[in-house]
C-alpha positions in Angstrom: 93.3 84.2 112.8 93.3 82.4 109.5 90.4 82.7 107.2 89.1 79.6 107.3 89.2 79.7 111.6 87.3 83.5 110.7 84.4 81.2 108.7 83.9 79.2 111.4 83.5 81.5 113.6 81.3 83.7 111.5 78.9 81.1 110.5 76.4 80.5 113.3 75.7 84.4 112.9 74.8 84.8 109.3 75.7 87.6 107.2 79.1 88.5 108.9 82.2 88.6 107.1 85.5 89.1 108.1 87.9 91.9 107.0 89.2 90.1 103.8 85.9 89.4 102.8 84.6 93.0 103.1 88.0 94.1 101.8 87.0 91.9 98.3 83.6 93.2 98.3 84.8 96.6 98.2 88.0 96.2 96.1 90.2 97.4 98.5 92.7 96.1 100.6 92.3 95.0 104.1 94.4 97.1 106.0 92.0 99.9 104.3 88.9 98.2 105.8 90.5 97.9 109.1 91.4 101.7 108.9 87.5 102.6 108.1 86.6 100.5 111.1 89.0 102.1 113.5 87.8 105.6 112.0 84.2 104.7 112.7 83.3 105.3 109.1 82.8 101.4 108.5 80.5 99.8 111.3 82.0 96.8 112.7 82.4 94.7 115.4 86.2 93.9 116.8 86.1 90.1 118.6 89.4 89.4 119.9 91.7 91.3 117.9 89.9 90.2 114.5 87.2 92.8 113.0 83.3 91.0 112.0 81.2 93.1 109.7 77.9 92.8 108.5 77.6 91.9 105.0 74.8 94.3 104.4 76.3 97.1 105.7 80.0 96.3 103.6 77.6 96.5 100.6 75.8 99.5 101.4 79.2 101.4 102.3 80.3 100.3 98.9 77.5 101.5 97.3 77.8 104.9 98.4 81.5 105.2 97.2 82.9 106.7 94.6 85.0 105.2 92.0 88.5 106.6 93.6 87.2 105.2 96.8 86.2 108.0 98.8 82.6 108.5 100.6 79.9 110.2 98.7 79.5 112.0 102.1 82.9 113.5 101.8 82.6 114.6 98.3 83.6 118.7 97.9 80.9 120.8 96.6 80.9 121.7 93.7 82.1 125.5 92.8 80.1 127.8 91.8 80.1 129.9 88.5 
């Protein structure tokens, strides 16, 4: 599905984004995105074969990343002494 067909179909329900979007948000590519999404790390929405994410929660998941992309959930501890 094109971009501009994904917009059109995203707009009556505000605030969801397709994968590119969410992949530009992020910085990352989309075949990343799509790999969160299919790991259940990234909550989304799969319509058809395309993936719809809520802006918010793209944002917040980028929020809690560090900069070399991984989760701040899946950092190591720290070791001790």
């Amino acid at each position: 599905m094109t971009e501009s067909a994904m917009t059109t179909l995203a707009s009556p329900v505000e605030g969801l984004i397709s994968v590119e979007e969410a992949a530009r948000i992020m910085d990352v590519t989309p075949a990343y995105v799509r790999r969160l999404a299919q790991a259940g790390r990234l909550a989304g929405n799969k319509v058809a074969k395309e993936w719809l994410f809520r802006r918010s929660t793209v944002e917040a998941f980028d929020r809690q990343r560090v900069p070399d992309g991984r989760s701040h959930a899946r950092r190591a501890p720290a070791s001790a002494g």
